[in-house]
C-alpha positions in Angstrom: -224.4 62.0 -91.8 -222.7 64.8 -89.6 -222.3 64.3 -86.3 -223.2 67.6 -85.4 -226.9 67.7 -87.1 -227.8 63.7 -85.8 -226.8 65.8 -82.4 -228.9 69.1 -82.8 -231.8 66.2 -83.9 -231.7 64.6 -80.8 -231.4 67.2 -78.5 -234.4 68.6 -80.5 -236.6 65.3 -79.4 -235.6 65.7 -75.7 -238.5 66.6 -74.2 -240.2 63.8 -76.2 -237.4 61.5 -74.7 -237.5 62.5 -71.2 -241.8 62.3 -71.8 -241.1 58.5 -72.2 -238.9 58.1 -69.8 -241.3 59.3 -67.4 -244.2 57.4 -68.5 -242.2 54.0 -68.6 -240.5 54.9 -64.9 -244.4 55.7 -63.7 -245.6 52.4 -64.8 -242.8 49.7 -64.4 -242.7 46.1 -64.6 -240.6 43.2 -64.1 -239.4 39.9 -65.8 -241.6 39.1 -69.0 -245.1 40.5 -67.6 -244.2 43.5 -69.4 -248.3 44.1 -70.2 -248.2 47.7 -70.3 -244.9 49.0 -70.9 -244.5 46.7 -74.4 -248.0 48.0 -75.0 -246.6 51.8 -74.9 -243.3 51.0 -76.7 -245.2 49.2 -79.3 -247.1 51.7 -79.9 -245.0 54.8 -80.5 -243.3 52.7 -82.9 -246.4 52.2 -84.8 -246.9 55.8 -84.5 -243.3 56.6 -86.0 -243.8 54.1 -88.7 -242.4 50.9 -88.1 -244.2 47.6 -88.0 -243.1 46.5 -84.5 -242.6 42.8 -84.7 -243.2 40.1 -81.5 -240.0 38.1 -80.4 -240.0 35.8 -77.9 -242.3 36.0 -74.8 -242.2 39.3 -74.2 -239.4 41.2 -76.7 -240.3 43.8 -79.5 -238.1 44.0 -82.5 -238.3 46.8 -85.6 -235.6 47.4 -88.4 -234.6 50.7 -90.2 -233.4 50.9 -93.1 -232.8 47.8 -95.8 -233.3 50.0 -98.4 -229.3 49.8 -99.9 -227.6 46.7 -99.6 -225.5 45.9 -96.6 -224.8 44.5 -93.3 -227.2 44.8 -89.9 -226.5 46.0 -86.5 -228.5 45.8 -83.9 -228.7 48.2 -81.2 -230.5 47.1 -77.9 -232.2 48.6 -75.0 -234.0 46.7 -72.0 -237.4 47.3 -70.6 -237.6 45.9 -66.9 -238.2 46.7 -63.9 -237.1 45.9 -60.6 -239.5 44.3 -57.2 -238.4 47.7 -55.5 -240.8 50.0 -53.8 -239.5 53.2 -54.4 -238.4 56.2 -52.5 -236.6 58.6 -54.7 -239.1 61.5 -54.3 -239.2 62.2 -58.3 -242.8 63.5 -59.6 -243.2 60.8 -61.2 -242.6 57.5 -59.2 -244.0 54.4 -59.3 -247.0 53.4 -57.3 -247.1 49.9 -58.0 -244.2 48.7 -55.8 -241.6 47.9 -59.0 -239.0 50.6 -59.4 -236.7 51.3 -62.7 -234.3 51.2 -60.3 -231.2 50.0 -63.1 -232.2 52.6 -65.9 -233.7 50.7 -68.0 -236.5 53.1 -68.5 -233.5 55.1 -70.0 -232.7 52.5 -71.8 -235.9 51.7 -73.8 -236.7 55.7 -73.9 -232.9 56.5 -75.6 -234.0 53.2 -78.3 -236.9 54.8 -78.6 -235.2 57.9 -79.4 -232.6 56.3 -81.8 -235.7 54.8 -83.6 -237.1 58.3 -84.0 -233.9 59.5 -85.7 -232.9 56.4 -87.7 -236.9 56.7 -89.2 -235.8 60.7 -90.5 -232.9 59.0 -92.1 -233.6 56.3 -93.1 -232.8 56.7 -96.7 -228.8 57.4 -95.8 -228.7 54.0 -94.1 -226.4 51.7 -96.0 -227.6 48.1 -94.7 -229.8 47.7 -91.9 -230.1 48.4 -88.0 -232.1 46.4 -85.9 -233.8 47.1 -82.4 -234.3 45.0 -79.7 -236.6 46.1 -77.1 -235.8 43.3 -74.5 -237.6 41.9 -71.2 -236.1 39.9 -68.1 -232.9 41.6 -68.1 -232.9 41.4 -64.6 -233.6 37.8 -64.5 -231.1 37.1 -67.1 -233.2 35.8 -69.2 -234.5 37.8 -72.1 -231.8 38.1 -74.0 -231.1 34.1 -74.3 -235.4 34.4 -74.9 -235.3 36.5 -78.1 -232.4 35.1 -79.4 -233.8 31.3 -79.2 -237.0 33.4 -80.7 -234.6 34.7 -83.7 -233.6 38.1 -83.3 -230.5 37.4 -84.6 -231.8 36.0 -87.8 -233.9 36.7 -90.7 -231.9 39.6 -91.3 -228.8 38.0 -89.7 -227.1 40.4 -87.3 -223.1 41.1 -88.1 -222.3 43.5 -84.9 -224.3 44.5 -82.0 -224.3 47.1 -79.4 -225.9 48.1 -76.1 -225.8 51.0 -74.0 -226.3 51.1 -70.2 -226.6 54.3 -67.6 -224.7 54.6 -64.6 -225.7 56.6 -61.6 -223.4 57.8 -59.3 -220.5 58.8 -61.9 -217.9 61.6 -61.6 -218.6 62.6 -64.8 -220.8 64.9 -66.8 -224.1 63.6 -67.9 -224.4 62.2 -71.1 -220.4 61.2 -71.2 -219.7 57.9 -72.7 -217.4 54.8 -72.1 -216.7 52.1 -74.5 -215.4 49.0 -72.6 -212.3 47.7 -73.5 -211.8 44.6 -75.8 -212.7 41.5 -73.9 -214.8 40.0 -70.5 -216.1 43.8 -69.4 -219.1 41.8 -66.7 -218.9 38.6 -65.4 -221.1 35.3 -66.0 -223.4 35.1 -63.3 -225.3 31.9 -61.8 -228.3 32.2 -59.0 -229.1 29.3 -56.8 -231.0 28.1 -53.9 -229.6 25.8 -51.7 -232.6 23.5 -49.5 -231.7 21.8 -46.6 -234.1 19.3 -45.2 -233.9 17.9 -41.5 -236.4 17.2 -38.9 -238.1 19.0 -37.1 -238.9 19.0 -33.2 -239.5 21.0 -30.0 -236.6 22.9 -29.2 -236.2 21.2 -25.8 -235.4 18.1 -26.8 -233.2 18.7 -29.8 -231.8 14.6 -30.2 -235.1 13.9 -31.3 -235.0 15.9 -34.7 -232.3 16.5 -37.6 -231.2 20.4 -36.9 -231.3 22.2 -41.0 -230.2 25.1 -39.4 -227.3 24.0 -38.0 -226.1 22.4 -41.0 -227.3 25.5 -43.0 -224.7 27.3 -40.8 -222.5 25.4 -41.4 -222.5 25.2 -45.2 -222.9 29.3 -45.5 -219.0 29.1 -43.6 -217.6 26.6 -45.3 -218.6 27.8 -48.9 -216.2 30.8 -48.2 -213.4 28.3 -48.5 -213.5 28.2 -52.0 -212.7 31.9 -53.0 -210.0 31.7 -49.5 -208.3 28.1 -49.9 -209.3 26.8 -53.8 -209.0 29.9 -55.8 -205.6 31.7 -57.3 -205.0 35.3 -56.4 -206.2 36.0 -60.4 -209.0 33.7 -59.9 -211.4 36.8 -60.0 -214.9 35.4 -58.1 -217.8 36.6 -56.0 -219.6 33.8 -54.3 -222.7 35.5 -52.4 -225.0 33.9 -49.7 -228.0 36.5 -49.7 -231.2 34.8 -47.9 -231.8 32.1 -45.3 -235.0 31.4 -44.5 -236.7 28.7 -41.9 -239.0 28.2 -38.9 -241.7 30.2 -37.7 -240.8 29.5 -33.4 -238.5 30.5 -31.6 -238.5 27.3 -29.3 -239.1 25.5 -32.8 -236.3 23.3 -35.0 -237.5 23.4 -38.3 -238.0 20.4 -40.9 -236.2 22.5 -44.0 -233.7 25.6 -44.5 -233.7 27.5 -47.7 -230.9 29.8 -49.0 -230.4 31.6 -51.8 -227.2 32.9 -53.8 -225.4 34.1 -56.3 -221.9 33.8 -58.3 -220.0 35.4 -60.6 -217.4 34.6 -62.3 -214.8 35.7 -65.6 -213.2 32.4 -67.0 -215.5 29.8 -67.7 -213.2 27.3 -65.7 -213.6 28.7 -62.6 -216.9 29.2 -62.8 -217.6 25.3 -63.7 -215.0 24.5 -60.9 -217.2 27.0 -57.9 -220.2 25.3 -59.3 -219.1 21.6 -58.6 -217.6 22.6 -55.5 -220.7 24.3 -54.4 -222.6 21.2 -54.9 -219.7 19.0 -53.3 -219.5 21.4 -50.3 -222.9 21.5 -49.5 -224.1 17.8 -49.9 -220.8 16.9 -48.3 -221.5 19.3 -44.8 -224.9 18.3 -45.1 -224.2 14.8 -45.0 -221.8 15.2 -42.2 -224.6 16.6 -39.8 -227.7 14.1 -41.1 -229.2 16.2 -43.1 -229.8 16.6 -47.0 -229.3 18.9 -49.2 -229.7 20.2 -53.1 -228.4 22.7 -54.9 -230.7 24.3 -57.4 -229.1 26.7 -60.4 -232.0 29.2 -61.0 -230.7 31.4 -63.7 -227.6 32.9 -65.0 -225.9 34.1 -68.2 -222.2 34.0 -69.6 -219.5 36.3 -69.6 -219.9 39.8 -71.7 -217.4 40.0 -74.7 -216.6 43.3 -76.4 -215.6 42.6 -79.7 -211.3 44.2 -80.4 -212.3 46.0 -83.6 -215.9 47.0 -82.5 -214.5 48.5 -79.5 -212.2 50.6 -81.3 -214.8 51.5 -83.8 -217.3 52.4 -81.0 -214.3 54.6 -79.7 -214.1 56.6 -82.8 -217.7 57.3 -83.8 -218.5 58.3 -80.3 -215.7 60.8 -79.9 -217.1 61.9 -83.4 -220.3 62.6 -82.1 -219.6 63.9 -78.6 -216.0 65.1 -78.9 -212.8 63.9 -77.0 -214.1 65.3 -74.0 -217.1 63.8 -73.1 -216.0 60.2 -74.7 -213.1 58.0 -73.5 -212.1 54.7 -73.9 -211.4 52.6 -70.0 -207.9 52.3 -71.2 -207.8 56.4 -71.0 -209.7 56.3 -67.9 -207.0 53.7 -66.3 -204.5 56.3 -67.5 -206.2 59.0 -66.2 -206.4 57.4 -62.8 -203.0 55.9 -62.7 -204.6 52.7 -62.9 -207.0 53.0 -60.3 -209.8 52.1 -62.8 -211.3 49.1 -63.9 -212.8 48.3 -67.2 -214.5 44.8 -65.3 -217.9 45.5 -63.7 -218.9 43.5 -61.1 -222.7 43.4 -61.9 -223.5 41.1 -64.8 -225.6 41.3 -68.0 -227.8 39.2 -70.1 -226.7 40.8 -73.0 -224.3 38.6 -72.7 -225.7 35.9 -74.5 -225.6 38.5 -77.7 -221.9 38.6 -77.4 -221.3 35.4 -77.0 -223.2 35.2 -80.9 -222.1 38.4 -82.9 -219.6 40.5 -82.1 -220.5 43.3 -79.5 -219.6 45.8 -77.6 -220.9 47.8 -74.3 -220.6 51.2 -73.8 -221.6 53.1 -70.1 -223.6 56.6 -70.5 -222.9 58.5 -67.2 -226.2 59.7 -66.2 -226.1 61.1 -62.9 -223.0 63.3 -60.8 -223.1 62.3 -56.6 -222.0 67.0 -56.6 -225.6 67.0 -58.5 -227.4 64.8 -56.0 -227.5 61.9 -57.6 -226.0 59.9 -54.4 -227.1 56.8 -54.7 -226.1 53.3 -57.0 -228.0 51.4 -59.2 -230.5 48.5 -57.5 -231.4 51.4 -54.2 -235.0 52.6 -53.8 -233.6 56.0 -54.0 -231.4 55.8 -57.1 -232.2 58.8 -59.4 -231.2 59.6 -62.7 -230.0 62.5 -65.2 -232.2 62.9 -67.6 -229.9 65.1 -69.7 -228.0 61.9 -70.5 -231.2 60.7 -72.7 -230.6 63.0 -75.9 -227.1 61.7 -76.0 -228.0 58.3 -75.6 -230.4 58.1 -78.5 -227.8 59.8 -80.9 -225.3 57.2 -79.8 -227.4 54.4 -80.5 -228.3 55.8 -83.7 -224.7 56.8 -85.0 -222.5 54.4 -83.6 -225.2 51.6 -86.1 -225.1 54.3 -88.9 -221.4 55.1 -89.2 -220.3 51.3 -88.5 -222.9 50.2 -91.4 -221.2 53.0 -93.9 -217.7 51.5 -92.7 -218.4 47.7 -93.3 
């Protein structure tokens, strides 16, 4: 396969991508309830020829190729949405008070795309590549879904890869960068911490248990941990994002509820903020006579890019795109005398895939702050470049061709 016709073929099919993209980013949905939008991607793989297959609560898998004997990659793309009412001002917006406010309409349009070109050749293919259409990405808990549902089996996956888009880049749309070997996003745990007191008037404040206060109280002191517990390389983000209680404001209420999150690199410290998070807050709950539990909602481990994926990624991609619109985050960190990072803050449930095969992650710039795209991922008025899409779908589809012919 030359790089250069796979290319010319996607760009072909880009205003059938960016037709897709549209439809899924008009109609979004989040978690599993994914009704609709597995409903359209189901069926424009039937209508392509594949025999979409259900994994999981909510997933969508299809395979190309198998026709000569080899190994399997799997390419992924996510499907969700987020519990954001948009603002972005595109034509198309949702209506429905969801917003594809991560890209993962992107996402499932670009598999869709790769699925469209690994179909015209499939008879070049020398094993097989898999897609995974994947829900709850946002939850962090698709991934971990579909693979207890078997995507990873039955044909047994030797190497996976996923792509995601990044708003707000200094780079030309479509430009892509393979993470460098190793943790490249963080594990991430949510929780909800309840307090429970007693209530009474306001007035007379020795008659009741005051959550609040001890609420307070645990919020400040669970900042201790990164300050006083932590080494300097200990990298961590502990995160306090809701507190909610009472209805009065001459009211003390019976219960306080707060919500967080965490993220962490090395699995030790992320066992060790998670006991002391626990300790901590039944500890300063205790102390003012009230009680407390911490709850751990959801979470997924640290991402792993596989060494010799990564560098394989590296060289197909600059293949397909040239030296110019590819790097690896080592040249970036060159390029900005070390001012860049290959570790992303934000997490990813794909995750669970690395932790399983070996993987790798590769950003697709898709939208310049000079070309108005001003705002990150997760903002009602994020926008998108849709001339990232064409390039997207040719990575996907090359990167699982050209690794296949190699292994």
């Amino acid at each position: 396969m030359k790089p250069e016709v796979l290319l010319k073929e996607a760009n072909d099919l880009r205003d059938t991508i960016i037709s897709e993209r549209r439809y899924l980013h008009e109609h979004p949905e989040t978690g599993f309830d994914l009704k609709d939008t597995k409903a359209f991607v189901r069926q424009e793989l039937i209508d392509m020829g594949y025999e979409p297959e259900e994994c999981g609560k909510a997933g969508l898998v299809v395979t190309a190729g198998g026709k000569k004997e080899g190994k399997v990659f799997l390419i992924r793309g996510d499907m969700d949405a987020l519990p954001i009412r948009e603002e972005s001002g595109v034509s198309f917006a949702s209506k429905n008070g969801n917003m594809h406010a991560c890209g993962h309409d992107m996402h499932a349009s670009m598999l869709l795309g790769a699925a469209r070109l690994l179909k015209a050749h499939e008879e070049e293919i020398k094993g097989t590549v898999k897609l995974m259409f994947q829900p709850a990405e946002e939850i962090f808990e698709g991934s971990h879904d579909m693979i207890e549902a078997g995507v990873l089996k039955n044909p047994d996956v030797d190497a996976a890869l996923m792509i995601h888009v990044m708003a707000g880049m200094p780079f030309p749309a479509g430009t892509v960068i393979v993470s460098a070997p190793g943790v490249s996003a963080p594990a991430a745990d949510v929780f909800e911490i309840h307090v429970k007191g007693k209530g009474c008037h306001g007035s007379m404040p020795n008659t009741g248990i005051d959550p609040l206060n001890a609420a307070a109280h645990i919020l400040i002191a669970l900042q201790e941990i990164n300050t006083r517990e932590l080494a300097v390389n200990d990298r961590a983000v502990l995160t306090i994002g809701t507190m909610n209680a009472g209805t009065a404001p001459n009211v003390i209420p019976d219960t306080v509820s707060m919500g967080g999150s965490l993220r962490t690199y090395d699995g030790e410290v992320r066992d060790y903020i998670k006991r002391r998070l626990k300790e901590i807050t039944e500890g300063i709950a205790g102390t003012f006579r009230t009680q407390a539990e911490v709850i751990f909602t959801s979470g997924c481990p640290t991402l792993k890019n596989d060494r010799e994926l990564a560098v394989c990624a590296e060289k197909y991609v600059k293949e397909l795109l040239g030296p110019g619109k590819a790097f690896s985050t080592a040249e970036l960190n060159a390029m900005s005398n070390g001012q860049s990072s290959s570790k992303s803050a934000g997490s990813e449930d794909f995750a669970y895939v690395s932790q399983e095969v070996p993987s790798v992650m590769l950003a697709l710039a898709a939208g310049q702050p000079e070309k108005g795209h001003k705002y990150p991922q997760h903002h009602p008025m994020v926008t998108f470049d849709e001339d990232a899409l064409a390039s997207g779908s040719a990575v996907y589809a090359y990167t699982a061709m050209r690794w296949l012919e190699e292994n």
